[in-house]
N, C-alpha and C positions, 0 to 999 in steps of 0.2 A: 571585726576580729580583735578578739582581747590579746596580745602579746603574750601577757604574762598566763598565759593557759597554755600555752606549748601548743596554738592550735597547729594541725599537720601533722603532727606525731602521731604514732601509734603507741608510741613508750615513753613515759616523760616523769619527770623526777624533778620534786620541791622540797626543800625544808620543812619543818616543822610546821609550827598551827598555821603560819601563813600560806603555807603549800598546801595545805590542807583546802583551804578557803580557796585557793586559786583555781588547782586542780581539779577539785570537786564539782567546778562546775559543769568539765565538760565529761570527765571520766567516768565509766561505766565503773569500775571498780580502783580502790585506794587499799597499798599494801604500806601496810605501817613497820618501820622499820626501826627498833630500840635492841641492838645487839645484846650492850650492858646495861641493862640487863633484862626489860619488861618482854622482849621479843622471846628469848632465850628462855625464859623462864615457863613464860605460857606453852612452849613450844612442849619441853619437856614435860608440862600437867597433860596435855592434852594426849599427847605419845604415850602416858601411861590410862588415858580412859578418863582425866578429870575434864574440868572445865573453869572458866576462867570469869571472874565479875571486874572489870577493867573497874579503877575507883581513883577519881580526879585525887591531887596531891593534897593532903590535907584538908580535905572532904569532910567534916565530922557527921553529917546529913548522910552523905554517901557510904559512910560507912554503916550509919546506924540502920541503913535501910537493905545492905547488903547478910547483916547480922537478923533480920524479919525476912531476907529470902531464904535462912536456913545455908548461908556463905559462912565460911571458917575466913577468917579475918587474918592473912598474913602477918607475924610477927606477933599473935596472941598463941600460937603455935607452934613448933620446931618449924614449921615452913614461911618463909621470907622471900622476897624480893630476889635474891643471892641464887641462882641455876642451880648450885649445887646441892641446897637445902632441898630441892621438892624428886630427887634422883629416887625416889623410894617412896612418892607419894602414893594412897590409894586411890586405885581404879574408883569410879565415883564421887570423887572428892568436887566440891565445889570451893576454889580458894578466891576470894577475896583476894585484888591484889592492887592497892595501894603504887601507885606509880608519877614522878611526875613529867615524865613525857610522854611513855608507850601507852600506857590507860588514859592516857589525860588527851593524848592526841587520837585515840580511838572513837570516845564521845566526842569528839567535835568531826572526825570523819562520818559518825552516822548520822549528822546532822545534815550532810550535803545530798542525804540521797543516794550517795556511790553503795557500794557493796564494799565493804571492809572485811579485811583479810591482815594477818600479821607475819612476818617472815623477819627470818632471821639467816645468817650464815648455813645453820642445820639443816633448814628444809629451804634452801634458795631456791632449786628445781623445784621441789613439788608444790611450792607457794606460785612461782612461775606457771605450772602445768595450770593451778586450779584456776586461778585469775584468766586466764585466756579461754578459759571452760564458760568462765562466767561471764564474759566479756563480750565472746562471741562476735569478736572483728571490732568491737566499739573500745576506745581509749584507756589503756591500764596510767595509773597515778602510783609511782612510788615514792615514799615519803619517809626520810632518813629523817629520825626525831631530833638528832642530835642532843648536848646539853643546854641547861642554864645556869651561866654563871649565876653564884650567889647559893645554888641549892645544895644541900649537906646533906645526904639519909641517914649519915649517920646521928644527927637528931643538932646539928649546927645551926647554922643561917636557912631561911628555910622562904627568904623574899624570891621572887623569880628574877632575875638578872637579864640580859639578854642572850639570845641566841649564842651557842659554842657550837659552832661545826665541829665534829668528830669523827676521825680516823674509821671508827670500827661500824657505825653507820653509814659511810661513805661507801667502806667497802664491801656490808654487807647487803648495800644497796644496788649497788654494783653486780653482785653473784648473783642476786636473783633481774637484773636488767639482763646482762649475761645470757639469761635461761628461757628471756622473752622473744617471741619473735616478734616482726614488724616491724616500722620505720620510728628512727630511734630521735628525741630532740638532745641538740646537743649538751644539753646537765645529767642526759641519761647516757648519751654515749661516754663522754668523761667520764664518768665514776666505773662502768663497764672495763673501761680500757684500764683504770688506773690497778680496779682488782684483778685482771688478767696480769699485771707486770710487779703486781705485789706478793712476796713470801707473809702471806696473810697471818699466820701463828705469829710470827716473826712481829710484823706490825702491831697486833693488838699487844705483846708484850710490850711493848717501846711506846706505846700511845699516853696518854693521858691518864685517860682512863682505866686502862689497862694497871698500870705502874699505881694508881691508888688502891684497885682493888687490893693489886700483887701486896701494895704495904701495908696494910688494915690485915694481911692475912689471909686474903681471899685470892690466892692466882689460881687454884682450880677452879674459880669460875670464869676466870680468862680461858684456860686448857678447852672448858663446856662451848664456852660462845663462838669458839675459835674454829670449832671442827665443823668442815661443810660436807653437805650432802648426806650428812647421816641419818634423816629424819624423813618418812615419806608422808608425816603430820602435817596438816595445815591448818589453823583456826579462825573459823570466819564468827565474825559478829554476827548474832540473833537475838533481836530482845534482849539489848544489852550485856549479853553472855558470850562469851568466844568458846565455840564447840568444837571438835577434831571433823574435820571432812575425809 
């Protein structure tokens, strides 16, 4: 028995790429967790009928080839990365979306095998419901992306740094732990417990994260990321593409 796989759980929760790699090997399904903002963001394409081309962080390959599936390229567009940008996207739309945790930990999740799925705060229940759908009594993997010190979008430093745990993946990891049943390992029961005793709107303002978007000008997409249960969208990977189930 490998330790670091949470074996005995039914519910278990890892960090970013390394969690990825752990989890993945025994987990029937991995729900990729990037509140601010790749989770949020897809959540909202898919709730209006689009769909999503996860696309590693500065990719220029990945992009070029996303641009020959007929993908609208995040940020050559009115639609970005930002929640609040794609609020009025069209039904149909295929976006391209440039990310460097939530898309960048999406391909390395459909490398293990699992069944990959993306949740966020908005659809923490219904991403909960699908995953146990898909599961079918075998091991669900949640995986808070967190950040990387050193990365900028706004077009700064752009090396990877290492791992930042964060606030609003924690807890949006936690809402949809929360929603799961079965026996829980204890990284999945803390983040559950911590979003049950947390004023969640309240925290993402006061986070990190949060407090950069708010300054750059952007706190309505804190307001988007912030609200749970709203969404009964869930977007699983297919041939590279996150579709609405």
């Amino acid at each position: 028995m490998e330790i670091g796989t949470q074996s005995g759980a039914g519910v278990r929760l890892e960090w970013g790429g390394e969690g990825v790699r752990a989890l993945g090997r025994e987990c029937a399904v991995l729900i990729i967790v990037d509140v601010l903002s790749f989770s949020t963001t897809t959540d909202l394409v898919v709730s209006r009928g689009g769909r999503v081309l996860p696309v590693r962080w500065r990719d220029d390959r990945g992009i070029a080839e996303a641009r020959g599936a007929g993908a609208v390229v995040a940020g050559e567009e009115a639609w970005t990365l930002r929640p609040s940008s794609v609020t009025e996207i069209p039904s149909g739309t295929l976006l391209a979306l440039p990310s460097p945790n939530g898309a960048t930990l999406c391909a390395a999740a459909a490398k293990t095998g699992a069944h990959v799925l993306t949740g966020c705060l908005r659809n923490a229940s219904a991403a909960a419901t699908r995953a146990m759908e898909i599961a079918d009594g075998r091991p669900i993997g949640v995986i808070p992306a967190g950040e990387r010190w050193g990365i900028d979008i706004s077009g700064g430093s752009t090396e990877f740094g290492p791992l930042r745990p964060c606030v609003e993946d924690h807890l949006g990891a936690g809402a949809i732990v929360s929603a799961l049943t079965g026996s829980r390992s204890a990284e999945a029961a803390l983040a559950a417990a911590a979003c049950a005793a947390t004023d969640v709107p309240a925290a993402l303002r006061a986070c990190t994260s949060g407090r950069e978007l708010a300054a750059a000008g952007h706190g309505n997409d804190v307001i988007l990321a912030a609200q749970q249960d709203v969404s009964g969208s869930v977007a699983r990977l297919s041939h590279g593409i996150l579709e609405g189930q």
